[in-house]
C-alpha positions in Angstrom: 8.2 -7.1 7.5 9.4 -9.4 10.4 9.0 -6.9 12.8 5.5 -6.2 11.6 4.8 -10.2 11.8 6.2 -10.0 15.5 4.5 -7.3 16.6 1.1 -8.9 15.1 1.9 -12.3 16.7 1.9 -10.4 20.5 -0.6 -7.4 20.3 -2.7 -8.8 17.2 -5.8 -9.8 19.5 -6.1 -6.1 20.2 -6.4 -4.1 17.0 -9.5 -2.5 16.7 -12.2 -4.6 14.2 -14.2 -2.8 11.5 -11.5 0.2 12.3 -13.8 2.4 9.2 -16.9 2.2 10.6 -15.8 3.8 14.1 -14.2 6.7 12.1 -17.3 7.2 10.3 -18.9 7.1 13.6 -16.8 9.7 14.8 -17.3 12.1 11.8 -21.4 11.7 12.4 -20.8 12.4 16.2 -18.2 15.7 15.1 -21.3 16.6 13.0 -23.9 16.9 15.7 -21.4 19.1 17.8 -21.0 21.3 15.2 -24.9 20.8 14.3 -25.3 22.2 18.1 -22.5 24.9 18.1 -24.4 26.1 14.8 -27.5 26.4 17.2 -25.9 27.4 20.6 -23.5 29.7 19.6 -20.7 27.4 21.2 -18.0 26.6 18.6 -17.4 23.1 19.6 -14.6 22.8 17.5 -12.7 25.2 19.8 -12.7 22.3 22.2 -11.5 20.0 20.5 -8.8 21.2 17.7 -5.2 19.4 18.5 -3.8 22.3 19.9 -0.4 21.1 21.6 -0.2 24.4 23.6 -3.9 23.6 25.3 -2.3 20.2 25.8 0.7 21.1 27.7 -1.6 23.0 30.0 -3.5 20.3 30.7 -6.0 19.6 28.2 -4.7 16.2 27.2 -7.9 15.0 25.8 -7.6 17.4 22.6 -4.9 14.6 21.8 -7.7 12.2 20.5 -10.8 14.6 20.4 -9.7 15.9 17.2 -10.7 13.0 15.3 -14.1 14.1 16.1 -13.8 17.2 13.7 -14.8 15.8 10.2 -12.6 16.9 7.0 -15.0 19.0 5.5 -18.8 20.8 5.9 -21.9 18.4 5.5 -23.7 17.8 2.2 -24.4 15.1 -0.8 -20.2 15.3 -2.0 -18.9 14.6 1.4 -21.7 12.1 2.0 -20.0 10.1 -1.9 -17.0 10.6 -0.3 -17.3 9.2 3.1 -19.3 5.8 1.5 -16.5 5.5 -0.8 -13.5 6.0 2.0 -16.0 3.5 4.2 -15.6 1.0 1.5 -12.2 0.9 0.5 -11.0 1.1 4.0 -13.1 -2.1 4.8 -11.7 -3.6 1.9 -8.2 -2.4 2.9 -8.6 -4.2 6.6 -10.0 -7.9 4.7 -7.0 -7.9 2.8 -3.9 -6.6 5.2 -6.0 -7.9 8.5 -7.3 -5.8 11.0 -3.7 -5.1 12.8 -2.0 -4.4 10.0 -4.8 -1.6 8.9 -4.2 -0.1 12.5 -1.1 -0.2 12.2 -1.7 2.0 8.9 -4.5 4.8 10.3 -2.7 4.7 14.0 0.6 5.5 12.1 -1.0 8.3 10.2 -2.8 9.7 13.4 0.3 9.7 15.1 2.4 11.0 12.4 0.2 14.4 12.5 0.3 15.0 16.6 3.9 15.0 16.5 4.2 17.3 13.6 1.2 19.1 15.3 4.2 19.7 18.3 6.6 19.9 15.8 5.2 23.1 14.3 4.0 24.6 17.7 8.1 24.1 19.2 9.4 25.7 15.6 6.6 28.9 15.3 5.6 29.6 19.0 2.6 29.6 20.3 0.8 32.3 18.8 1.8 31.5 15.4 0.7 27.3 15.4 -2.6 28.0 16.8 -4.2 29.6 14.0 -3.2 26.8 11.9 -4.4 23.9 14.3 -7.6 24.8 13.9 -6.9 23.5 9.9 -6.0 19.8 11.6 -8.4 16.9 10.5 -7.8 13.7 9.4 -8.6 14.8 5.5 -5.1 14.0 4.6 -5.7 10.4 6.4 -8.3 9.9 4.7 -6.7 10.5 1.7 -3.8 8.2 2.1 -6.5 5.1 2.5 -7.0 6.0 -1.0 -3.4 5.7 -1.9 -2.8 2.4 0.2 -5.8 0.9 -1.8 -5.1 2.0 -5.5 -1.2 0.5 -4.2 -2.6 -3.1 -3.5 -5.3 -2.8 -6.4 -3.7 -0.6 -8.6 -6.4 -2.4 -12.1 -9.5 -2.3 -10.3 -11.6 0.4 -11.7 -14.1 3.0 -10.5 -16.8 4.6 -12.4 -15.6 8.5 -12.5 -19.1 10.5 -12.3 -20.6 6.9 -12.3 -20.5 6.8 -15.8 -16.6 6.6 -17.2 -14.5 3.5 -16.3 -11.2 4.5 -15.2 -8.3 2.5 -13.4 -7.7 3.1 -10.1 -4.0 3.9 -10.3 -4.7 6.7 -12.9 -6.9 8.5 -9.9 -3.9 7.3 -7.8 -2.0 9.7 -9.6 -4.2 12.6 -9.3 -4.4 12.2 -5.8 -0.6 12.4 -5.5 -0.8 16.0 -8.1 -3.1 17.3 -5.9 -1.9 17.0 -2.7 2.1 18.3 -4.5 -0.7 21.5 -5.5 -2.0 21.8 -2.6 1.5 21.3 -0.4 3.4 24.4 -3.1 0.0 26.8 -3.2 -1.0 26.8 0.6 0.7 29.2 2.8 -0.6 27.2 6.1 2.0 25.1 7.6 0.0 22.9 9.0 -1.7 21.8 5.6 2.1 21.1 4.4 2.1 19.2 7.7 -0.9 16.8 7.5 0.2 16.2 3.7 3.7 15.7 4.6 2.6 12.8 7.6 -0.1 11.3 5.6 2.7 10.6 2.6 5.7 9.7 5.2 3.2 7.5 7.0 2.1 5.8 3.4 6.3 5.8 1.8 6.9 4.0 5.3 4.5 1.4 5.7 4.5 0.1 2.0 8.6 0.4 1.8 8.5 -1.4 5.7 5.9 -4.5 4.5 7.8 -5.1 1.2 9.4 -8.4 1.0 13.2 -8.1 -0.4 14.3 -11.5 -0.1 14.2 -11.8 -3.6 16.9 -9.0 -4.4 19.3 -10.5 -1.4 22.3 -12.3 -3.4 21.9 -15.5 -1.8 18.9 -15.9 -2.9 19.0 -14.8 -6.7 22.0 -17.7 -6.6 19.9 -20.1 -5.2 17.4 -20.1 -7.3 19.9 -19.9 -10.8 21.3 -23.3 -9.4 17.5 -24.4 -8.5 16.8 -23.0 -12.4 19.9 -25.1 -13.5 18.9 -28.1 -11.5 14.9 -27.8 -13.5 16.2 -27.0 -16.4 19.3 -28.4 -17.7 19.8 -26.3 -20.6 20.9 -23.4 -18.6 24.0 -25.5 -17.1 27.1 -25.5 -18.6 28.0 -28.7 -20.3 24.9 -30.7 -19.5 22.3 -31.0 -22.7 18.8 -32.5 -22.4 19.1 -34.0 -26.1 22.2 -36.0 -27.7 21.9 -37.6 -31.2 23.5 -41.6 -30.9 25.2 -41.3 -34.4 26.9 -37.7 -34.6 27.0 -36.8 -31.4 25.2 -33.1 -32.0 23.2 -31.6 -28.9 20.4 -29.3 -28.8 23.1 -26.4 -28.3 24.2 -27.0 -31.6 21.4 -25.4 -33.7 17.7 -24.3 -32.5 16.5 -25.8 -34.9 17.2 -29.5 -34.4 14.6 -31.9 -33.7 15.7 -35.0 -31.6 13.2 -38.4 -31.1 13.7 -41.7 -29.6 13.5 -44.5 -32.0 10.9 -47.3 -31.0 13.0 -50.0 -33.3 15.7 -49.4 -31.3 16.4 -52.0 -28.8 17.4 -49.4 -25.9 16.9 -45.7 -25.6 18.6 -44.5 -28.1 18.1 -40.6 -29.4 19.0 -39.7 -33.1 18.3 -36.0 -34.5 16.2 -35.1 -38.0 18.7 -36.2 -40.1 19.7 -39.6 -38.8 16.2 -41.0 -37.2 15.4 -42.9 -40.3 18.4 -43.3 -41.7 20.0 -45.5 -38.8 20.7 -49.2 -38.2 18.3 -50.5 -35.8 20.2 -51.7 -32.6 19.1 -55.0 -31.8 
C-alpha cells in the first residue's frame, strides 16, 4: 500500500487517462488487419503474436504488437462484451485513479510476456510457438471483471437483460470457468494467460489491502480508545452509581438510574430508591 502511494506520488502524472478506451481502440485497429489479411491473403496475425523466439532475433516490437490481436472473432456477442469490459474498466479507473488502474492492466500485460518466455525457455522453441499464437489479452480482460465485482461485489447486472443478479455471484462463475478451462485445455499457454491474469489480480488486491487494523498495536489502541468512550468496558469505573446503596449498573441490566431534580446537588438514586429518598437540601 505505501509503496503503491509512493510510486503514485513520483510517476502518477504519467499513467495513461481513459486507459479502456485505447484498448478498445486497439482491438478495432487488430480487427481491420485481420479484416485485410481475410482479403489479402496475409495473416497479419503472424506478425504480431508474442512470440519470444521472433523477439530474441530481433523482432522486439511483437512485445507490444500483440495487444493488437483482439480476444475473439467479430460479431454482436463480442461487440456486448467489449461495451460491457469498456464500462466497467472506466468505472474501475474513477474509483482506483488512473495510476492505480495502470498499475492493474500494465501488471497483467506484463505478467503474460514473462510467462510467454517462461514457457518458450521450459518447451523449446518449436513446441511454444504453436501455442503463442493462442496469446491475447482475453484473460486480461477477464480479470477487469474480477477487480470490479471485488470493489462492487452488490451492484447488479441484468443477466440476458432481463434477470437481476449480483455481481459477485457472476464473480464466481468467472472464477469456475477459468478453473474449467485451466484442467480441460491441453495448451500451455491458456494455463498461462489464466495463471498471470489471477496472480496479477491475488497480487494487486492482497498488495493494496490496508492491515493496520490486524497490527497488535493498533487493536490495543483502540480497546483503551473504546475504554476511554465508553466507560463500561473499563474495569472498575461505572457510568451510573445509586447515592443510597451504592449499586452500579454492573450489578444487574436491568437497573434504571435517574438524577433527582429535588436534590440539591447531583445526586443519582436507582428504581428502587428515586422516590423513596430524603431530599438533600
Amino acid at each position: 500500500m505505501n509503496f503503491l502511494n509512493k510510486m503514485e506520488r513520483k510517476c502518477g502524472r504519467f499513467a495513461i487517462r481513459n486507459l479502456t478506451k485505447y484498448i478498445i481502440l486497439l482491438y478495432v485497429i487488430g480487427y481491420v488487419l485481420s479484416f485485410l489479411g481475410t482479403v489479402t491473403g496475409i495473416p497479419f496475425s503472424a506478425y504480431l503474436m508474442l512470440s519470444p523466439g521472433h523477439i530474441l532475433h530481433g523482432q522486439i516490437w511483437r512485445l507490444v504488437s500483440w495487444l493488437l490481436i483482439p480476444p475473439s472473432g467479430l460479431n454482436i456477442f463480442t461487440i456486448i462484451m467489449l461495451a460491457l469490459y469498456y464500462s466497467l474498466g472506466t468505472s474501475l479507473e474513477k474509483t482506483w485513479g488512473d495510476f492505480r488502474y495502470n498499475v492493474y492492466i500494465l501488471g497483467g500485460i506484463l505478467s503474460t510476456i514473462i510467462g510467454a518466455f517462461l514457457l518458450y525457455f521450459i518447451q523449446g522453441p518449436m513446441n511454444s510457438l504453436y501455442g503463442m499464437a493462442a496469446i491475447s489479452t482475453y484473460y486480461i480482460n477477464l480479470s477487469i471483471f474480477l477487480a470490479f465485482a471485488a470493489s462492487y461485489p452488490d451492484m447488479q447486472l441484468l443477466l440476458y437483460f432481463v434477470i437481476p443478479v449480483k455481481i459477485k455471484w457472476l464473480a464466481y462463475l468467472d472464477v469456475a470457468y477459468l478453473v474449467y478451462n485451466f484442467i480441460q485445455t491441453p495448451i500451455w499457454s491458456i494455463r498461462m494467460m489464466i495463471i498471470a491474469s489471477l496472480l496479477n489480480f491475488i497480487v494487486f488486491f492482497f498488495a493494496t489491502r490496508n492491515y493496520s487494523h490486524i497490527n497488535p498495536k493498533e487493536v490495543h489502541r483502540r480497546q483503551q480508545f473504546q475504554k476511554a468512550v465508553h466507560p463500561k468496558m473499563a474495569p472498575g469505573v461505572t457510568k451510573h452509581k445509586c447515592a443510597i446503596c451504592g449499586r452500579t449498573e454492573k450489578d444487574g441490566d436491568n437497573l434504571e438510574f435517574r438524577f433527582c431534580s429535588k436534590c440539591n446537588g447531583n445526586y443519582e438514586y436507582c428504581q428502587d430508591h428515586l422516590f423513596t429518598h430524603e431530599h438533600i437540601k
